[in-house]
C-alpha positions in Angstrom: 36.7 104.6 5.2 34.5 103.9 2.0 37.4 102.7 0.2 38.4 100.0 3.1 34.8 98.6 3.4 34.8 98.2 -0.7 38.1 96.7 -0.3 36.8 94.4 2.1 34.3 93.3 1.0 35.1 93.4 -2.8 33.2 93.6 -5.8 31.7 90.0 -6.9 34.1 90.3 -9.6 37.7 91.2 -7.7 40.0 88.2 -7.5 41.7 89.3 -4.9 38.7 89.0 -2.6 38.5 85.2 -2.9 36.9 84.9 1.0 33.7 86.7 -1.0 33.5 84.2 -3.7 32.4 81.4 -1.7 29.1 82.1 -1.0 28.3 84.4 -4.3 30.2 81.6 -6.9 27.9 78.6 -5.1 25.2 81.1 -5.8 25.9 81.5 -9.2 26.7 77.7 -9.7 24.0 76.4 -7.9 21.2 79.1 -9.6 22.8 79.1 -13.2 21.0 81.2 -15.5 17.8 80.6 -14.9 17.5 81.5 -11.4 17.8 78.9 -8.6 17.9 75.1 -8.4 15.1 73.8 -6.5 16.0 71.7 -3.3 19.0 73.0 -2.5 17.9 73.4 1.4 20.4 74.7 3.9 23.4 75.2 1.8 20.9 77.9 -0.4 20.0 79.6 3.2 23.6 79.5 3.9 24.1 81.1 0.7 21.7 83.8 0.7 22.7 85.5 4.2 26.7 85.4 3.0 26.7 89.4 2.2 25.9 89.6 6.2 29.8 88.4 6.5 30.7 91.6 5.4 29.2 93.6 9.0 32.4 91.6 10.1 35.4 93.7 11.7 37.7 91.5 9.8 37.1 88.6 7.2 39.1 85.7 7.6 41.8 84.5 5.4 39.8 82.4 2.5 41.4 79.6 1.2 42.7 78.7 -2.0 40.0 78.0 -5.0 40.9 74.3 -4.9 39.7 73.8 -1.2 36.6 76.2 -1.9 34.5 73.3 -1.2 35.7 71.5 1.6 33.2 73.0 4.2 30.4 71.5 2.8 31.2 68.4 3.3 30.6 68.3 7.1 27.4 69.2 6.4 26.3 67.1 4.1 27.6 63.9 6.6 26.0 65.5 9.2 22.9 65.7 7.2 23.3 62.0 6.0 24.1 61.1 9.6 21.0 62.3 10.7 18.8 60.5 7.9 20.7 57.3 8.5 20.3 57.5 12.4 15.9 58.8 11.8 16.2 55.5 9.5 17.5 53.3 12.1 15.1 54.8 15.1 12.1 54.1 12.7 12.8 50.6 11.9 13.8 49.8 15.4 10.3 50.7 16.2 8.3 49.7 12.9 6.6 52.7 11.9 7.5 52.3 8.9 9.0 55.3 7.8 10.1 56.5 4.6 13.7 56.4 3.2 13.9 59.9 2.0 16.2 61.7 4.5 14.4 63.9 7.8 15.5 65.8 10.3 14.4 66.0 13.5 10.3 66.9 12.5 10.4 63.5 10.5 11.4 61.3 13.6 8.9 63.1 15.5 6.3 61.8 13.1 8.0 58.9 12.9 7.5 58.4 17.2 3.7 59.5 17.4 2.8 56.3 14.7 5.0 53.8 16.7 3.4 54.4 19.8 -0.1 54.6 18.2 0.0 51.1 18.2 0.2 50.3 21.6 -2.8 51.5 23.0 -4.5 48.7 20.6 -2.1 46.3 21.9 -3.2 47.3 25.5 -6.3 46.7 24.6 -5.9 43.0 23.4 -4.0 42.2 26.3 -6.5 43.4 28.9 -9.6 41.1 26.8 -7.3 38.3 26.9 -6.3 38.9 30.6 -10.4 39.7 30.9 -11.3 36.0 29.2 -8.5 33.7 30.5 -9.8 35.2 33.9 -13.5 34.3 33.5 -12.5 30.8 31.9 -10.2 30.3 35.0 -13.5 31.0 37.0 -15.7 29.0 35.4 -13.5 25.8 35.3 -13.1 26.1 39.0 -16.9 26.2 39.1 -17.3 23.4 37.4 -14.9 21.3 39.1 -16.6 22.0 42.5 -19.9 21.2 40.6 -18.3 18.0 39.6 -17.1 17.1 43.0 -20.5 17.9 44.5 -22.3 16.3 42.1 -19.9 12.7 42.9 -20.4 13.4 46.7 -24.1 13.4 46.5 -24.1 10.4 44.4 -21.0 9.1 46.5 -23.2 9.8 49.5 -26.8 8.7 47.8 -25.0 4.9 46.9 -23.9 5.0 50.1 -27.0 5.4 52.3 -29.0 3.0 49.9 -27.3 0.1 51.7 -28.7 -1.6 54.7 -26.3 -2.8 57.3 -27.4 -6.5 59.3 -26.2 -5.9 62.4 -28.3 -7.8 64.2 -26.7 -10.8 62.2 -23.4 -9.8 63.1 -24.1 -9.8 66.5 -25.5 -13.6 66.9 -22.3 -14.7 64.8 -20.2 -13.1 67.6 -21.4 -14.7 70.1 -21.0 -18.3 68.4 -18.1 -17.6 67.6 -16.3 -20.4 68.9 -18.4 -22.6 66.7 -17.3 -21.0 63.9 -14.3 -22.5 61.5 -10.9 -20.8 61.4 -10.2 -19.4 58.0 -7.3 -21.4 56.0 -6.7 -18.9 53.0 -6.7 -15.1 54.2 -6.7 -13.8 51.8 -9.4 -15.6 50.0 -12.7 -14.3 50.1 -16.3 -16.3 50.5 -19.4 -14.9 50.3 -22.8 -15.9 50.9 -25.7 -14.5 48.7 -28.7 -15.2 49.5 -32.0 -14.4 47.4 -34.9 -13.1 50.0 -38.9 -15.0 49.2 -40.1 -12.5 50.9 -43.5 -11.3 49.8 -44.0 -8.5 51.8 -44.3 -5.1 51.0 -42.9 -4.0 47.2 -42.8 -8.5 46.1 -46.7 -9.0 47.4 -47.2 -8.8 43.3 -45.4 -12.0 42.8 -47.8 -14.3 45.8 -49.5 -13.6 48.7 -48.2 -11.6 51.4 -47.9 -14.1 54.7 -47.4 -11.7 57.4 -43.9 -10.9 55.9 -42.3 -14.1 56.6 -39.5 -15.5 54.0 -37.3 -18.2 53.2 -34.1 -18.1 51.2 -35.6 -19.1 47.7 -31.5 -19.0 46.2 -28.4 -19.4 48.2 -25.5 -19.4 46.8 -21.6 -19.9 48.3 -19.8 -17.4 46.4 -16.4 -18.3 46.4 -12.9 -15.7 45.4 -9.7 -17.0 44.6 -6.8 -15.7 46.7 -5.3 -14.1 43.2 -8.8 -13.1 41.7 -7.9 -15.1 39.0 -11.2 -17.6 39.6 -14.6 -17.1 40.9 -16.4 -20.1 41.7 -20.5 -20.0 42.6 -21.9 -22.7 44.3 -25.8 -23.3 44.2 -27.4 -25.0 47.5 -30.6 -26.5 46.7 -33.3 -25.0 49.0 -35.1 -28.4 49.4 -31.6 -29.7 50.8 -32.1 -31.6 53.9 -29.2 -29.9 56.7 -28.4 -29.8 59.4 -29.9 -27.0 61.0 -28.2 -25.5 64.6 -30.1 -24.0 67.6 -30.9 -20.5 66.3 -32.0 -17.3 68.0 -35.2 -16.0 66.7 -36.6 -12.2 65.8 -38.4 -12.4 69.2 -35.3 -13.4 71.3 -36.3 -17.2 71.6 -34.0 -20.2 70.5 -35.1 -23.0 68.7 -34.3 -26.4 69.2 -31.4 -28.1 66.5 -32.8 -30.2 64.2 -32.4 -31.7 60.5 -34.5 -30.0 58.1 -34.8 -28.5 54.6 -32.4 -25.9 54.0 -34.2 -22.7 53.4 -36.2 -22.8 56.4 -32.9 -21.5 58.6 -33.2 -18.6 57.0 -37.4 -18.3 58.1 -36.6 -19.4 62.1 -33.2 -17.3 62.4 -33.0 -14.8 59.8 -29.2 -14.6 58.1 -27.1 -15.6 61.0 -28.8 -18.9 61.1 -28.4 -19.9 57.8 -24.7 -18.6 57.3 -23.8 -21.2 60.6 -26.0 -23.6 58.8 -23.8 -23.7 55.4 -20.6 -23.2 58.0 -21.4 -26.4 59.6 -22.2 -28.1 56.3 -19.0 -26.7 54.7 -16.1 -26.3 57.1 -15.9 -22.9 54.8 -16.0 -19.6 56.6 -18.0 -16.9 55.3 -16.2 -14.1 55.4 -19.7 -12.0 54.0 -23.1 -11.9 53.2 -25.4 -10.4 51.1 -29.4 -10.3 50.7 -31.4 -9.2 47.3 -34.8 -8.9 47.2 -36.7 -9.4 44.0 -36.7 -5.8 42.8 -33.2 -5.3 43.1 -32.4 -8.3 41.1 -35.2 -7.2 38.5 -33.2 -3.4 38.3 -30.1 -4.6 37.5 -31.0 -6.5 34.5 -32.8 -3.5 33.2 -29.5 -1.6 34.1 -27.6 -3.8 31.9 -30.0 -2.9 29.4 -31.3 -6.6 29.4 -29.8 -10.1 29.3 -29.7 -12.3 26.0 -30.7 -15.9 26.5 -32.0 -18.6 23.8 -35.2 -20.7 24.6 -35.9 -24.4 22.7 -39.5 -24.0 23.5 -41.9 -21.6 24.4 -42.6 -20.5 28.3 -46.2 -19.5 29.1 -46.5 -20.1 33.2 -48.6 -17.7 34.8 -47.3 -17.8 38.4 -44.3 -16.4 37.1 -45.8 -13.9 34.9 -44.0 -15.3 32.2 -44.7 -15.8 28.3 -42.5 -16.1 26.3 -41.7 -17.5 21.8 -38.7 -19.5 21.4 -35.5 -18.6 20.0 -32.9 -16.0 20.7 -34.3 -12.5 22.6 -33.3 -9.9 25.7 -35.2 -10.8 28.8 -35.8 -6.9 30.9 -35.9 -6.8 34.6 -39.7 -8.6 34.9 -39.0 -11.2 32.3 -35.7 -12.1 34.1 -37.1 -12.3 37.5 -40.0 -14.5 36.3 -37.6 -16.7 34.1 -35.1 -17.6 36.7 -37.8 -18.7 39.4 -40.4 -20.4 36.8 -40.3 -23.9 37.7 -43.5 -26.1 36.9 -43.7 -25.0 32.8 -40.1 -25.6 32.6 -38.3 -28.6 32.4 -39.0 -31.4 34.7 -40.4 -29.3 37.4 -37.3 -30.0 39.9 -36.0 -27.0 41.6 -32.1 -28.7 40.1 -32.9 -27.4 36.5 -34.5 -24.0 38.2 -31.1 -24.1 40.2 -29.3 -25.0 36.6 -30.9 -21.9 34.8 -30.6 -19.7 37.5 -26.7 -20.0 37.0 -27.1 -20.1 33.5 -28.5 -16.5 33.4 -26.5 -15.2 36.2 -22.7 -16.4 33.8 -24.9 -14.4 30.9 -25.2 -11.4 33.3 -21.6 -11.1 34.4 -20.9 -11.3 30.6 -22.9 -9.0 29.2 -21.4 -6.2 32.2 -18.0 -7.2 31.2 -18.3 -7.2 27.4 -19.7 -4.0 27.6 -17.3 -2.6 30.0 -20.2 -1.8 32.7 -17.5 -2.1 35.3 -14.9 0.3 33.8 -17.1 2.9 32.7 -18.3 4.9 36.0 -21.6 6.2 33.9 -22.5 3.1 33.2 -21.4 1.1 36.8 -23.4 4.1 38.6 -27.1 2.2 37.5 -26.3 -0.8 38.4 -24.7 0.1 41.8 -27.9 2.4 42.1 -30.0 -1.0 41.5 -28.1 -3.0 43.8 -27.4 -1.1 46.5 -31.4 -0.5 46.7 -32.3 -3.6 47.6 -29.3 -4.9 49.2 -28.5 -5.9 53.1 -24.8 -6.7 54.1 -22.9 -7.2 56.8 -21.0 -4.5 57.8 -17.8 -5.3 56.5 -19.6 -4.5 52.7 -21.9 -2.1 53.9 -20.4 1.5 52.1 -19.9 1.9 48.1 -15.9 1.7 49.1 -16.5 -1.9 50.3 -18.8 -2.8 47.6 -16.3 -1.0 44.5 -13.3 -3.0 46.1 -14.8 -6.1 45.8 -16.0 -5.3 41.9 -12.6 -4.2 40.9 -11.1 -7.3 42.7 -13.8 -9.5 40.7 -13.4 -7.1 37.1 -10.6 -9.1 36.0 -11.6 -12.3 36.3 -11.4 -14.1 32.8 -15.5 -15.0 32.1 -14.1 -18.6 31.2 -12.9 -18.7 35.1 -16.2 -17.2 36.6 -17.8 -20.8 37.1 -21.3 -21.9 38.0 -22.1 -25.2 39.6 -24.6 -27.0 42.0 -23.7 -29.0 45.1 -23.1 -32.6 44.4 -26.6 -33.7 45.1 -29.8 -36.3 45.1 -33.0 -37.5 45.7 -33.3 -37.8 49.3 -34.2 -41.6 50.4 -36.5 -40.9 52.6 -38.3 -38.3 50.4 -37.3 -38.0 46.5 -39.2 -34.7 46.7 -36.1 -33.6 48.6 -32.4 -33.6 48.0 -29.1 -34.9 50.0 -25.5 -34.4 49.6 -23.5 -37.3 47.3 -20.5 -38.2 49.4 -17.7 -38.1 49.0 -17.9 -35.7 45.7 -19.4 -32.7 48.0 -16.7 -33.2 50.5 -14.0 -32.7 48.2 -15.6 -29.8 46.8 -16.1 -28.1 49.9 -12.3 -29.5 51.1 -11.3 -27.6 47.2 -13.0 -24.4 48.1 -11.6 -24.5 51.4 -7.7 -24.5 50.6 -8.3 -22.1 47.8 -7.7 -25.2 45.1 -9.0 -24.8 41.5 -12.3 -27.3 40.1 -13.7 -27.3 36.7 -16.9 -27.3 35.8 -18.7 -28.6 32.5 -22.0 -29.0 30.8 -23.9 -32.1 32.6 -23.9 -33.7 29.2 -20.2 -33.4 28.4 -19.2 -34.8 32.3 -21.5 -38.2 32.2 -19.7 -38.8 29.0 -16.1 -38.3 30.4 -17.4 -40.9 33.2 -18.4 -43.4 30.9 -15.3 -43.2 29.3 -12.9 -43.8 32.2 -14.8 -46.9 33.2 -14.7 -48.1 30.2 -10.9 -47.6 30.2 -10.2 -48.7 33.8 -12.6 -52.1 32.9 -10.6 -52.6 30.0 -7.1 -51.4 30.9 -6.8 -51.5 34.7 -3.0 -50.8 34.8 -3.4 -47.3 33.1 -5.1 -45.9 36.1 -1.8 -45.5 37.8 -1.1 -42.9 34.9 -3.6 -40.7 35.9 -2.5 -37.8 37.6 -2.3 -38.2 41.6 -4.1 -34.7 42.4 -6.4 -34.3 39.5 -8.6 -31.3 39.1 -12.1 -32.0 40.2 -14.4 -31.7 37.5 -18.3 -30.9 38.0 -21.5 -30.3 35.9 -21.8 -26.8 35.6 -21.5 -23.8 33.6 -19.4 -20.4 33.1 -19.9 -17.0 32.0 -18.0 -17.2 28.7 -21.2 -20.1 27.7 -23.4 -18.8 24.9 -26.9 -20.3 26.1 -28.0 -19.9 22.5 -25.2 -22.7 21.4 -25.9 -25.5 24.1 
């Protein structure tokens, strides 16, 4: 029994017992003389529990000594396989794990520091979420702010304006009087500047009862294209005629030929638009009234209007004084300069009427060349100032009306925004007051009417021309059939492109 299990077994030595010398001879070669190699790792383990093969009923057949080696080669794939496969898990997932081979304890290591980064990418993500959240919220508030903010200003514009309806009212009911509108689409407009000196204007004269005539009427006219804008001046001390009216207490008065402003102090607005009507043939579409201190706020909104003087002004009823030379007239100085009248000039209300037009083209400029009507921030003073002191029919009476008719006037070339006065003269029967020149105002009006172009120049510039052309027809009376047969009427006036400091 002693002898089989020796025989089975076999001494380390026996040949014959090569199934033995697998594990002992990888011993020996792997431990040499001096004991064991270090990091040998399973095939060391496997080494050391060989003798426990020989508790076996029966060993197996071992191989030859050539092949002695073949079954470690499984293992070492498999062990490769498994470092190659922890090395692909760890850079799949970055963590960054080293190259040395691991088993299964390695790419357990190799999990916990991949997913230890999440929690700090959690984190980022839920401060963003947090932040785009709260920015979300507060650009929603401030768009409602926004669009509060332009309602109550929408709505504060709005309710500045005063509505005539009162004036409306008396037009309707002469309306068959009225003239029929040629060009529809053409628009004319009558503004007229209230002499009131009641209430806020006592400071510029006495204050009689609140009375008032129209101290500047002007016949506003709009091309069909808005590609011209033609302002025409009617002299106050115009002799008109004046129709039956119907007064503030309900009472008519009688019709009558009298200076032109003093329609507007027996029937209010009504009876002056009916009064230009009847001396125009033009219909006026709308009307507007501006008091002193609305005029005086829009200069200042403008931040001023340049304008060149050749001599001083010093006129106290005007409250105006003034050096010579080039400077920016405010609100006050602008409202005193355009009604001074006896320090300026000849005294005539013609040259008053001549500088009021003057400043109004320097006006329009200065908002245009600073882009007052395409800038909102800076449109909203000046729509403040206006609306303030303004009365309108009610066809312009809401900021929608009012911004329409800007925008339709906001490209308008300055050169074609054009300032004139009604062809006029000394009256014959007193040179203290003016008449029409026939048949120059006629064709004017007859111009204005069918929506044809005129042409304004300086006053000096025109008598020239006409001296000329006499000259020419007395000299060459066969070239006047070479003159064009519709000419362009040309009139002494201005336009908004003029530099007053170069005239």
């Amino acid at each position: 029994m002693d002898a089989d299990v020796t025989d089975s077994a076999g001494p380390p030595s026996d040949p014959d017992h090569p199934a033995g010398d697998k594990p002992q001879g990888r011993s020996q070669e792997q431990s040499g003389p001096e004991g064991p190699t270090p990091g040998t790792g399973e095939a060391e383990a496997e080494a050391a529990e060989a003798p426990e093969a020989s508790e076996a009923p029966e060993a197996p057949e071992a191989p030859e000594s050539s092949e002695a080696s073949a079954p470690e080669k499984p293992a070492q794939a498999e062990q490769d396989d498994q470092a190659e496969q922890a090395e692909q898990a760890a850079s799949s997932a970055g963590s960054g794990k080293n190259e040395a081979g691991s088993d299964g304890g390695d790419s357990d290591t190799d999990g916990v520091q991949t997913w230890a980064d999440q929690p700090k990418a959690g984190i980022v993500a839920a401060r963003k979420s947090h932040w785009l959240r709260w920015t979300a919220l507060a650009a929603s508030f401030l768009v409602l702010v926004a669009a509060g903010a332009g309602w109550w200003l929408y709505k504060k514009l709005d309710g500045n304006i005063t509505t005539d309806t009162s004036a409306a009212a008396e037009l309707k009911a002469y309306e068959k009087e009225r003239p029929t509108p040629v060009v529809m689409d053409a628009q004319n407009i009558l503004l007229i500047g209230s002499d009131s000196r009641a209430g806020d204007n006592r400071e510029y004269g006495r204050d009689d009862g609140g009375s008032q005539r129209s101290d500047t009427t002007i016949l506003l006219h709009l091309a069909a294209d808005r590609k011209s804008a033609t302002a025409v001046s009617l002299p106050r001390d115009l002799m008109a005629e004046i129709p039956s009216c119907r007064t503030a207490d309900d009472k008519e008065t009688r019709e009558q030929f009298a200076q032109f402003n003093s329609a507007f102090e027996l029937g209010g607005t009504a009876c002056t638009i009916r009064t230009v009507e009847k001396m125009t043939g033009i219909r006026i579409d709308h009307h507007m009234v501006v008091d002193f201190n609305g005029f005086k706020d829009m200069v200042d909104a403008v931040d001023g209007v340049e304008i060149c003087l050749k001599e001083p002004i010093n006129d106290k009823d005007a409250h105006l004084e003034l050096p010579a030379g080039r400077q920016t007239l405010n609100g006050e100085e602008a409202l005193g300069y355009v009604r001074a009248r006896k320090t300026l000039g000849n005294g005539s209300d013609t040259e008053r009427m001549e500088r009021q037009q003057q400043f109004l083209g320097a006006l329009v400029n200065k908002m245009q060349s600073n882009g007052v009507l395409l800038n909102p921030t800076r449109l909203y003073p000046v729509l403040d100032a206006a609306t303030k002191s303004l009365t309108t029919d009610p066809g312009l009476d809401s900021l929608r009306d009012l911004y329409d008719l800007v925008r339709g006037m906001r490209d308008v070339p300055t050169e074609q925004v054009q300032f004139l006065t009604v062809p006029r003269q000394p009256y014959r029967n007193n040179p203290n007051r003016d008449e029409l020149v026939e048949p120059d105002a006629g064709d004017l009006f007859k111009q204005l009417r069918e929506d044809r172009p005129v042409a304004v120049v300086p006053a000096d510039e025109l008598e020239e021309a006409r001296k000329g052309q006499e000259k020419k027809r007395d000299g060459k009376p066969d070239d006047a059939g070479s003159e064009s047969p519709t000419p362009t009427p040309t009139y002494s006036g201005s336009s908004a492109a003029d530099d007053l400091c170069k005239q």
